[in-house]
MDAnalysis code that builds the backbone (N, CA, C; Angstrom):
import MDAnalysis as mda
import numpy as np

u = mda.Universe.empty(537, n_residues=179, atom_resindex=np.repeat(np.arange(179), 3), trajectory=True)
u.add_TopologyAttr("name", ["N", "CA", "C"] * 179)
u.add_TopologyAttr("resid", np.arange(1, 180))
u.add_TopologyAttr("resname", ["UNK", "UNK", "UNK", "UNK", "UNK", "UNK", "UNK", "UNK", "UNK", "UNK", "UNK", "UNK", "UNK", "UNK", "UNK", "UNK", "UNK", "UNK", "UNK", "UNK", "UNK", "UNK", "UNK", "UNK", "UNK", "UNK", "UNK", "UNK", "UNK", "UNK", "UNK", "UNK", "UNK", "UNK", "UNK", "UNK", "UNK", "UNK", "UNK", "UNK", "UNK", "UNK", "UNK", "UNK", "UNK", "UNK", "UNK", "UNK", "UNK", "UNK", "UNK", "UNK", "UNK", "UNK", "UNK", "UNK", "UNK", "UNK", "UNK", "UNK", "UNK", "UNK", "UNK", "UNK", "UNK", "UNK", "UNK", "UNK", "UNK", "UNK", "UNK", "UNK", "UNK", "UNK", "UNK", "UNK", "UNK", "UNK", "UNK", "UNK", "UNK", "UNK", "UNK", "UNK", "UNK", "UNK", "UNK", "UNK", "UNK", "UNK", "UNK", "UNK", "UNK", "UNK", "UNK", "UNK", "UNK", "UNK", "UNK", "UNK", "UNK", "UNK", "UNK", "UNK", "UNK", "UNK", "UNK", "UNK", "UNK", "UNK", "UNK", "UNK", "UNK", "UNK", "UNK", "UNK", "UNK", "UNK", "UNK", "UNK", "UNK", "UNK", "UNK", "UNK", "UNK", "UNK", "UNK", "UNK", "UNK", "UNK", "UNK", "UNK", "UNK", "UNK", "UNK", "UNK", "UNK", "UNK", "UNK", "UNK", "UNK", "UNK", "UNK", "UNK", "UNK", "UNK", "UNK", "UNK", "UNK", "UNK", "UNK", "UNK", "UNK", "UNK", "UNK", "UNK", "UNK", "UNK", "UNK", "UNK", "UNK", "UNK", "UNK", "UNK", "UNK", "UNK", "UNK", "UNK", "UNK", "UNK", "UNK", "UNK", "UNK", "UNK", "UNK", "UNK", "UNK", "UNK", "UNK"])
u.atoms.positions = np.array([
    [33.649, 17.004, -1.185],
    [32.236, 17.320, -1.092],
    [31.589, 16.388, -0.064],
    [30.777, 17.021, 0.892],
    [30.445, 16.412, 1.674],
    [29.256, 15.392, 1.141],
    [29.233, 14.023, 1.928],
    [27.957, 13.354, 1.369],
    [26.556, 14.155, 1.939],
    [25.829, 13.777, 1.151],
    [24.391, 14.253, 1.496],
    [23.563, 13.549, 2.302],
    [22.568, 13.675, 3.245],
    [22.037, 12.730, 4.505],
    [21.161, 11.682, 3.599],
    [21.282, 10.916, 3.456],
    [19.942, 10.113, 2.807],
    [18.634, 10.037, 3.396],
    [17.489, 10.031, 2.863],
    [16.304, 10.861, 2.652],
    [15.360, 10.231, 3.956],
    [15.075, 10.627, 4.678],
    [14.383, 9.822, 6.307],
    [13.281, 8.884, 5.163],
    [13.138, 6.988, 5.775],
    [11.986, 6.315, 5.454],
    [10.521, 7.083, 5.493],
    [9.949, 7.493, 4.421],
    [8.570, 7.905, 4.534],
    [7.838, 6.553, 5.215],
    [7.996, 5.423, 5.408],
    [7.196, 4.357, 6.010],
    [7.415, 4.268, 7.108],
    [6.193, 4.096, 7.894],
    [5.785, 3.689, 9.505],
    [5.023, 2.613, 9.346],
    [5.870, 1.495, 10.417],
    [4.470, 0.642, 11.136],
    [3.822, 1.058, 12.410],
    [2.750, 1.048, 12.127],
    [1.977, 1.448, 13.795],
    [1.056, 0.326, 14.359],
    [0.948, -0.262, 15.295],
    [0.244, -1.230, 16.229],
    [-1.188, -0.750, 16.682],
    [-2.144, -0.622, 16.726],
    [-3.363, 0.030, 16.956],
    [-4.623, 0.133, 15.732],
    [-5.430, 0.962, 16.637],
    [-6.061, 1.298, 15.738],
    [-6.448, 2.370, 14.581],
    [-6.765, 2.086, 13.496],
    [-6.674, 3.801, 12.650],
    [-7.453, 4.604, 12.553],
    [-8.357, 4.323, 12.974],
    [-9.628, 5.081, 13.392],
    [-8.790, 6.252, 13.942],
    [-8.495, 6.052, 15.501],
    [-7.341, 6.885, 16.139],
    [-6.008, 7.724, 14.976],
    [-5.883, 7.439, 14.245],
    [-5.052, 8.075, 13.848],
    [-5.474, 9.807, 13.347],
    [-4.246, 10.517, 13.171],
    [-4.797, 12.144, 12.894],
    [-3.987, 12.203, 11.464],
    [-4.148, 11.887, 10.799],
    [-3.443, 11.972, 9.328],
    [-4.386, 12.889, 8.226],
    [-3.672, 13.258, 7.379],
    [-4.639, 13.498, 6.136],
    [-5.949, 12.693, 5.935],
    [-5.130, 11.274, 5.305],
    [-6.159, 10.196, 5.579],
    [-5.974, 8.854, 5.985],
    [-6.698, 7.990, 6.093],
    [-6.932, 6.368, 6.260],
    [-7.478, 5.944, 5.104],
    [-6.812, 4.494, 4.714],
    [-7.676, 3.752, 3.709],
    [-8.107, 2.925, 4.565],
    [-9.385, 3.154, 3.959],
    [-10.937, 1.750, 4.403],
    [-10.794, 0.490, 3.351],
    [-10.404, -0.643, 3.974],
    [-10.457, -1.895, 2.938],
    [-12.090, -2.163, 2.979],
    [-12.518, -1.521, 2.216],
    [-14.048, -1.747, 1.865],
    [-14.609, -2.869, 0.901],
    [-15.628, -3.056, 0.688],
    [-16.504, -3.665, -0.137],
    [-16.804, -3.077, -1.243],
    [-16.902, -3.430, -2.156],
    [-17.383, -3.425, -3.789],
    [-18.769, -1.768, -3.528],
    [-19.553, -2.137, -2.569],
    [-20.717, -1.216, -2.409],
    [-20.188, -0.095, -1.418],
    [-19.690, -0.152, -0.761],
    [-18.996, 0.991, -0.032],
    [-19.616, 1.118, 1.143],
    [-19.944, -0.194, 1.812],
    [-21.199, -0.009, 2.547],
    [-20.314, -0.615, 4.005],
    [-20.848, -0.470, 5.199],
    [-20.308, -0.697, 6.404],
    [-20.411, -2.489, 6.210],
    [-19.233, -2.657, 6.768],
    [-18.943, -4.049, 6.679],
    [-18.081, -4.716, 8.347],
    [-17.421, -5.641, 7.761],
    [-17.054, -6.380, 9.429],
    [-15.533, -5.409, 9.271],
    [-15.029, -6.163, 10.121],
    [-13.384, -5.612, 10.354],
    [-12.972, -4.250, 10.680],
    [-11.933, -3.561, 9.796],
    [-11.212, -2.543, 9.587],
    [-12.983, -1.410, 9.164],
    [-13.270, -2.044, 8.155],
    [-14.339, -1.502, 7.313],
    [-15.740, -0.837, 7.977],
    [-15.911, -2.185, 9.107],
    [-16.798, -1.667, 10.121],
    [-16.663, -0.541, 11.390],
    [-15.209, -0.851, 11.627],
    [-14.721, 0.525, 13.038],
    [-14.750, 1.629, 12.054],
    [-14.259, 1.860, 11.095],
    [-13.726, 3.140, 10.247],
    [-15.594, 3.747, 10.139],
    [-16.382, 2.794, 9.782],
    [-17.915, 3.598, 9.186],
    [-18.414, 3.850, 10.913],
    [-17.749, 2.949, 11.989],
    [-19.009, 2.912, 13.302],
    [-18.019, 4.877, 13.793],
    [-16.647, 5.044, 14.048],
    [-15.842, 5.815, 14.223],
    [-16.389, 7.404, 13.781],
    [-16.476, 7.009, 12.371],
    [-16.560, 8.414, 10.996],
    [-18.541, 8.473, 11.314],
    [-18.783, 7.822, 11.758],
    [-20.221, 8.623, 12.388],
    [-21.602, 7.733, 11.020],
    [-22.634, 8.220, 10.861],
    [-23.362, 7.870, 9.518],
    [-23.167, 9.128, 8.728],
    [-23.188, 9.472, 8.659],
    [-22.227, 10.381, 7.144],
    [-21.481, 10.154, 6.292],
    [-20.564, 9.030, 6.878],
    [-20.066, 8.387, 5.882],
    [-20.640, 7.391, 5.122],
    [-21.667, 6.709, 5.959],
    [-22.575, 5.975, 5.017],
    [-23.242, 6.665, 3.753],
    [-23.384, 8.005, 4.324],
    [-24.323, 8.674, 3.417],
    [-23.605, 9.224, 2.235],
    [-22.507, 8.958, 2.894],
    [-21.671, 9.946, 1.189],
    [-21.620, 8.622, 0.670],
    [-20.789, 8.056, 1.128],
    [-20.365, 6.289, 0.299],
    [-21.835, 6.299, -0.553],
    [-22.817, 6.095, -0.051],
    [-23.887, 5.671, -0.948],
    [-24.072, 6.959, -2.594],
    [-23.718, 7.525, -1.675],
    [-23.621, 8.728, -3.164],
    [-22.679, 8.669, -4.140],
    [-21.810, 7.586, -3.899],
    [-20.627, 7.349, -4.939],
    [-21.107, 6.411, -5.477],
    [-21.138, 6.830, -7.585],
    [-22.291, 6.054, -8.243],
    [-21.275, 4.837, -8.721],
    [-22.108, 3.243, -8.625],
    [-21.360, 2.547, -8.992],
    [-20.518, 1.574, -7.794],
    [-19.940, 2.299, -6.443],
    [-19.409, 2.120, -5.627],
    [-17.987, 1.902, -5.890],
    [-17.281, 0.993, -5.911],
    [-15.808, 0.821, -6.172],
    [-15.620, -0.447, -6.371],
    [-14.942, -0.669, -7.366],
    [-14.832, -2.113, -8.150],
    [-13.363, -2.297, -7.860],
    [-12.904, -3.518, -7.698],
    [-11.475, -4.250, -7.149],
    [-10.443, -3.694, -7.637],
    [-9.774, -3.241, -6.502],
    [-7.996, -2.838, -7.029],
    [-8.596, -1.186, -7.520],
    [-9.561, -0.462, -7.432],
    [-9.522, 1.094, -7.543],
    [-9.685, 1.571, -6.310],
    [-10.293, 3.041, -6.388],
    [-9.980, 3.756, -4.881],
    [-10.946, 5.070, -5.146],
    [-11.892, 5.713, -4.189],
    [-12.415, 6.324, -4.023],
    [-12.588, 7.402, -2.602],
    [-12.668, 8.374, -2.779],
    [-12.511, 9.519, -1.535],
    [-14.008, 9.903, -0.785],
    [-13.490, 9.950, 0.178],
    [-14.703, 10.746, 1.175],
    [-14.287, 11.702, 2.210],
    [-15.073, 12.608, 2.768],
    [-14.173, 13.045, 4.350],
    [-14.556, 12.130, 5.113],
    [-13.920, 12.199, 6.273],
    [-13.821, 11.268, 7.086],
    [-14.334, 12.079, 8.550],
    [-15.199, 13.140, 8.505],
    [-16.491, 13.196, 9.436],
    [-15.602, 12.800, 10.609],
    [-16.428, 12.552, 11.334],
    [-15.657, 12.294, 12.901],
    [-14.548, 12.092, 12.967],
    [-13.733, 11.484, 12.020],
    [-12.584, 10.773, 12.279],
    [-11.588, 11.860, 12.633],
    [-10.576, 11.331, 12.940],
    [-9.345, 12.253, 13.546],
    [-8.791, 12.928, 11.411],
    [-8.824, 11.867, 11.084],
    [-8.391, 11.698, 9.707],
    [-9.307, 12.689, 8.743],
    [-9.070, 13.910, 8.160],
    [-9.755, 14.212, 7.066],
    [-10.326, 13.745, 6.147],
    [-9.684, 12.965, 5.309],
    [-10.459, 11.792, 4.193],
    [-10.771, 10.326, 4.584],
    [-11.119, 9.922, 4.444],
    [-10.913, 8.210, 3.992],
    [-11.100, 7.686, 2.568],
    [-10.037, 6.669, 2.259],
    [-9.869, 6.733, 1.197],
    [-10.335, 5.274, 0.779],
    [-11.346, 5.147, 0.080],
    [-11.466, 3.280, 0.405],
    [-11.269, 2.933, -1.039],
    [-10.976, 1.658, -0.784],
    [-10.356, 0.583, -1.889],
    [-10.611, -0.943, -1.556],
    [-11.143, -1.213, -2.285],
    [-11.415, -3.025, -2.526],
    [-10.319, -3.364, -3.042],
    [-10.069, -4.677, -1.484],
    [-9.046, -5.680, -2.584],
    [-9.294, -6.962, -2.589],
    [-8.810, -7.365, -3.264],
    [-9.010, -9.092, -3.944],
    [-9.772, -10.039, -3.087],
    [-10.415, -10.965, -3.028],
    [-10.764, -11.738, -1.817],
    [-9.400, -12.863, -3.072],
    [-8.952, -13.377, -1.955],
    [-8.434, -14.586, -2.477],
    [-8.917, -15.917, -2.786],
    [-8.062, -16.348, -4.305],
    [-8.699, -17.373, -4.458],
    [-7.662, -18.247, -4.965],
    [-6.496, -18.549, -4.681],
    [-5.166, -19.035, -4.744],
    [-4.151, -18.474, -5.537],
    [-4.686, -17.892, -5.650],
    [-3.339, -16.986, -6.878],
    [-3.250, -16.606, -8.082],
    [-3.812, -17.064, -8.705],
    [-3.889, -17.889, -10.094],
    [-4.830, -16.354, -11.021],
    [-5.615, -15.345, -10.172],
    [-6.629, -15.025, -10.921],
    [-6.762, -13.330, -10.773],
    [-5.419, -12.889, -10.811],
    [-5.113, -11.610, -11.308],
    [-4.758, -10.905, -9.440],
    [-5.125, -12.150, -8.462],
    [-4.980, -11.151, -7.424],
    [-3.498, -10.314, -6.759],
    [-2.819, -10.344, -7.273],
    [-1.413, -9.727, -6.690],
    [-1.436, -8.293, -7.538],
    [-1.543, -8.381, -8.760],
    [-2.063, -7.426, -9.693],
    [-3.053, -6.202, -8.998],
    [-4.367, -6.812, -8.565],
    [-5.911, -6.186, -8.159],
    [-5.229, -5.638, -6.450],
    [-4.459, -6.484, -5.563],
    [-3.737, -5.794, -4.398],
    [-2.971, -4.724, -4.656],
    [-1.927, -4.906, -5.610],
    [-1.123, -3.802, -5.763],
    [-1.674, -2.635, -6.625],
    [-2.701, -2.831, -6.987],
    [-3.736, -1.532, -7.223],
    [-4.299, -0.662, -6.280],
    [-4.517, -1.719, -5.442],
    [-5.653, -0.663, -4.528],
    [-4.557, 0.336, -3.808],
    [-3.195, -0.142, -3.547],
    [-2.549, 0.646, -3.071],
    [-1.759, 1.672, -3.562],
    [-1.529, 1.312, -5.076],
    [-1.510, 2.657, -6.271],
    [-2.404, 3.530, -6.320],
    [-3.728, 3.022, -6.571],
    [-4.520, 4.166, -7.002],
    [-4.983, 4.831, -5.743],
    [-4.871, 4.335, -4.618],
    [-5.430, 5.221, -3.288],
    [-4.016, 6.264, -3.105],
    [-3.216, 6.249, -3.073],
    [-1.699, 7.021, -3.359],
    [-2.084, 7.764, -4.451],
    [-2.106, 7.565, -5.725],
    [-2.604, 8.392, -6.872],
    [-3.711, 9.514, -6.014],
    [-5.004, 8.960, -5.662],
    [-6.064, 9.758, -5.483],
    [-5.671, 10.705, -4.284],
    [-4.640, 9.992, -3.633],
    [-3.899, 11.144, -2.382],
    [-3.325, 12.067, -3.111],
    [-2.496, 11.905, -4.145],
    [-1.391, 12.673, -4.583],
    [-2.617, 13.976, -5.246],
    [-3.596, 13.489, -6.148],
    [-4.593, 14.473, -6.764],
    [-5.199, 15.375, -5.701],
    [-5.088, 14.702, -4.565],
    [-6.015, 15.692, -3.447],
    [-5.447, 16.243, -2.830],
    [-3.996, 16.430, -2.489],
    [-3.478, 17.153, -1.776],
    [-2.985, 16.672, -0.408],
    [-2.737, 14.683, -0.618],
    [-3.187, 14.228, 1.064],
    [-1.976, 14.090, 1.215],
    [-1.122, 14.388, 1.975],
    [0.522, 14.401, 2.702],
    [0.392, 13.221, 3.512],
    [-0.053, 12.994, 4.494],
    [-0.157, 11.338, 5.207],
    [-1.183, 10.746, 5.062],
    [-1.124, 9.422, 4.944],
    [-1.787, 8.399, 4.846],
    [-2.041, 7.086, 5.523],
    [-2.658, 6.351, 5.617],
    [-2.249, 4.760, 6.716],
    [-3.042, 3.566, 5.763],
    [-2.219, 3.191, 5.747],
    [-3.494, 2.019, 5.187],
    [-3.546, 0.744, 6.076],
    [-4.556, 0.002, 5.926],
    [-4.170, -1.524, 6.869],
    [-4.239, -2.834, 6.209],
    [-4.244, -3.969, 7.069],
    [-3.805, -4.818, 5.809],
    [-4.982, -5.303, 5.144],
    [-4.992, -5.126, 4.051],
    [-5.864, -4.869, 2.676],
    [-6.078, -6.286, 2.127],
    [-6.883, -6.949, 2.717],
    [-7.535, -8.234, 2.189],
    [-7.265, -9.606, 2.946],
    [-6.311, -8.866, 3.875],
    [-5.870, -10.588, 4.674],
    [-6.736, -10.576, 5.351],
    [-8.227, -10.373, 5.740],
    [-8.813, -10.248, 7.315],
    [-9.570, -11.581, 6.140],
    [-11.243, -11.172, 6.032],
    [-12.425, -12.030, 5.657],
    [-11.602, -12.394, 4.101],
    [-11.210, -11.626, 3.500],
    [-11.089, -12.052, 2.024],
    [-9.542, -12.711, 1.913],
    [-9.016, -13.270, 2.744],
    [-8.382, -14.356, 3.306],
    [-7.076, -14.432, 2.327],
    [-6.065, -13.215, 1.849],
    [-5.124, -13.059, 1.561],
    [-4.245, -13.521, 2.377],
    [-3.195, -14.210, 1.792],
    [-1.763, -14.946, 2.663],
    [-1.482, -13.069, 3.004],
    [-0.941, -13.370, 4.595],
    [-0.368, -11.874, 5.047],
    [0.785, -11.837, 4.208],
    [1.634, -12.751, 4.518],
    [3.404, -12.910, 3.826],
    [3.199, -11.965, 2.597],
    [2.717, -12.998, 1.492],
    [2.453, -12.539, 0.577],
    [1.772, -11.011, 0.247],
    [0.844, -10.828, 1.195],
    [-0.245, -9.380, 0.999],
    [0.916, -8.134, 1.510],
    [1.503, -8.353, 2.437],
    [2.935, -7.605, 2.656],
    [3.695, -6.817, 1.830],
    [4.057, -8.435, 1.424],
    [5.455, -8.053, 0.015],
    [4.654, -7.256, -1.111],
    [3.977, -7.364, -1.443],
    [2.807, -6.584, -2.060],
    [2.872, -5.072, -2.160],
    [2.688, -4.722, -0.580],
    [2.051, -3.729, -0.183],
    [3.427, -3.132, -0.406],
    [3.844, -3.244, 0.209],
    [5.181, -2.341, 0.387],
    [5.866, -2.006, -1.006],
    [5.884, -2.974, -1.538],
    [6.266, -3.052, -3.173],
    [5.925, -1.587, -3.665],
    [4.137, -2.123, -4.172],
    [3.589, -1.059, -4.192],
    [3.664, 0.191, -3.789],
    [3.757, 0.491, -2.579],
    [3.796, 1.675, -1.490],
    [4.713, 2.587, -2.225],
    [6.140, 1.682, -1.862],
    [7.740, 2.424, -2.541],
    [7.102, 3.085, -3.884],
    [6.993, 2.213, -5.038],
    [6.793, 2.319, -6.245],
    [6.141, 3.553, -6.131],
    [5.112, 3.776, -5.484],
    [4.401, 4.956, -5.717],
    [4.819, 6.489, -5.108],
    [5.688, 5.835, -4.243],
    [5.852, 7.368, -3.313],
    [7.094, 7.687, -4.397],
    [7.878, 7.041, -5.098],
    [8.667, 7.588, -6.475],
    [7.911, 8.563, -7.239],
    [6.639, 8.301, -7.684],
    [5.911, 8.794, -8.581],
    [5.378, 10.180, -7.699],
    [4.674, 9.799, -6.623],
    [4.299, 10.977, -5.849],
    [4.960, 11.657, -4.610],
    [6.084, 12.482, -4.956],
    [6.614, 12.785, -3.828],
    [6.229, 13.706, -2.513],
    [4.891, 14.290, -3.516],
    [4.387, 15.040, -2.373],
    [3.788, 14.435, -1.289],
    [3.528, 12.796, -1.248],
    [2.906, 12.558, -0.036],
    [4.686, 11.988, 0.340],
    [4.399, 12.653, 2.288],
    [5.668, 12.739, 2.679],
    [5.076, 11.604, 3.794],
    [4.124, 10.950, 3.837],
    [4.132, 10.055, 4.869],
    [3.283, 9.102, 4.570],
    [3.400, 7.450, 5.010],
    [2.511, 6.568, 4.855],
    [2.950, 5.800, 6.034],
    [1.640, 5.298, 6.839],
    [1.746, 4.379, 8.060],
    [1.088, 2.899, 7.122],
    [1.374, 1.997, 7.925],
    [1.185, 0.431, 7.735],
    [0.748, 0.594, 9.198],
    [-0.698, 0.508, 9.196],
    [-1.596, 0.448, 10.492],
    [-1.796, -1.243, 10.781],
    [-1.010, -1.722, 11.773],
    [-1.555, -3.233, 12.080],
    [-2.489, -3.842, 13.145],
    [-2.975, -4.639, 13.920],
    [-3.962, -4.896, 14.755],
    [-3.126, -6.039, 15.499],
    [-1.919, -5.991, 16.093],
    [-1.908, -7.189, 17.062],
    [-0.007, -7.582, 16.733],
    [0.954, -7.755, 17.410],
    [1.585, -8.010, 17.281],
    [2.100, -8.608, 16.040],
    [1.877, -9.866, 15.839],
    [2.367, -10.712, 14.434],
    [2.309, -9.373, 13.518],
    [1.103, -9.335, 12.948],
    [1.226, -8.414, 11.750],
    [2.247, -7.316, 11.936],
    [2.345, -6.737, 12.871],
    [3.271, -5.618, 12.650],
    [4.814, -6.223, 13.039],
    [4.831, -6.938, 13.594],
    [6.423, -7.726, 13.412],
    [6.636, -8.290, 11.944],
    [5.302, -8.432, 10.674],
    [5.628, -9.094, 9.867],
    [6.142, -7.566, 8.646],
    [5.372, -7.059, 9.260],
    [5.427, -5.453, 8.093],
    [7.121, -4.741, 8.573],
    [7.161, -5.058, 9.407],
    [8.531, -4.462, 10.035],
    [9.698, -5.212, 9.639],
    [9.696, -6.420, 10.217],
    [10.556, -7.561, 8.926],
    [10.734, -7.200, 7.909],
    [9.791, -6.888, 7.210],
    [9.681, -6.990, 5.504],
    [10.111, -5.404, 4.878],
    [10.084, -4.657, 5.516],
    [10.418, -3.168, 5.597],
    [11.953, -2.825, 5.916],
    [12.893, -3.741, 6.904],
    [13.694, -3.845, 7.412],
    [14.523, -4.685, 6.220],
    [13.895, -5.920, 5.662],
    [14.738, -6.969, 4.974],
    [14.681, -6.692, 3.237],
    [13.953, -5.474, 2.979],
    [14.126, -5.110, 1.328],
    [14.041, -3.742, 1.331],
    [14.727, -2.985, 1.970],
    [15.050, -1.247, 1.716],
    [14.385, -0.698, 0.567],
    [14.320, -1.285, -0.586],
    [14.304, -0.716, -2.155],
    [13.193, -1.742, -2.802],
])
């Protein structure tokens, strides 16, 4: 019996920006209020036009740490955006590896409920809220795997990075734990 091909990596790293990307969707590492902020958070709301301000504000409550909430994504190349708060760091000690590897479950979950086949996310708390990358990495990917088990219908996820290092570090870490 012949062997069977083993299954192509659903994971990509990509170098750029995600704004640019044409996927189902992008996750926005947003704020608690859902409101335009610096970084990732700020190109994704300046990109997706004010409409997205305007829906975000219509989501009651906004989004509390380590969950995930949907919008379209209006201008963007991307149909949805999917935003999720994660942890600001505060050494370790205070649930944050836990509250990271949420945001990247439940934005996967809320893909899988909506019908979203690709996705990108970027790195989710290392910018202002000053997550070790190393660490925010091993995390992510953890996570990522774990979930695309559960949801097989999404057949694609990018690791969107901004600058060399980071994406030599996501690629490393993608390369050096298969499983």
């Amino acid at each position: 019996m012949p062997l069977k091909e083993p299954m192509p990596e659903k994971i990509s790293v990509f170098d750029g920006d995600i704004t640019t990307l044409d996927l189902d969707a992008i996750v926005n590492a947003a704020n608690r209020h859902l409101a335009a902020g610096a970084g990732v958070c700020g190109a994704i709301h300046r990109a997706a036009g004010p409409e997205l301000a305007r829906a975000c504000a219509q989501i009651p409550g906004g989004c509390p740490t380590g969950e995930a909430r949907l919008t379209p994504g209006f201008k963007l190349k991307a149909r949805h955006v999917i935003h999720t708060v994660g942890p600001v760091w505060q050494g370790g000690e205070k649930g944050e590896d836990g509250q990271l590897a949420s945001c990247y479950r439940n934005s996967l979950a809320l893909a899988a409920e909506n019908g979203i086949r690709s996705i990108a996310f970027p790195a989710i708390s290392t910018g202002v809220y000053g997550y070790p990358p190393e660490r925010a990495v091993r995390i992510a990917i953890a996570a990522v795997r774990e979930s695309l088990a559960r949801y097989p219908a999404v057949e694609q996820v990018v690791f969107c990075c901004f600058g060399a290092e980071p994406t030599a570090l996501y690629r490393r870490r993608l390369t050096d734990s298969p499983t």
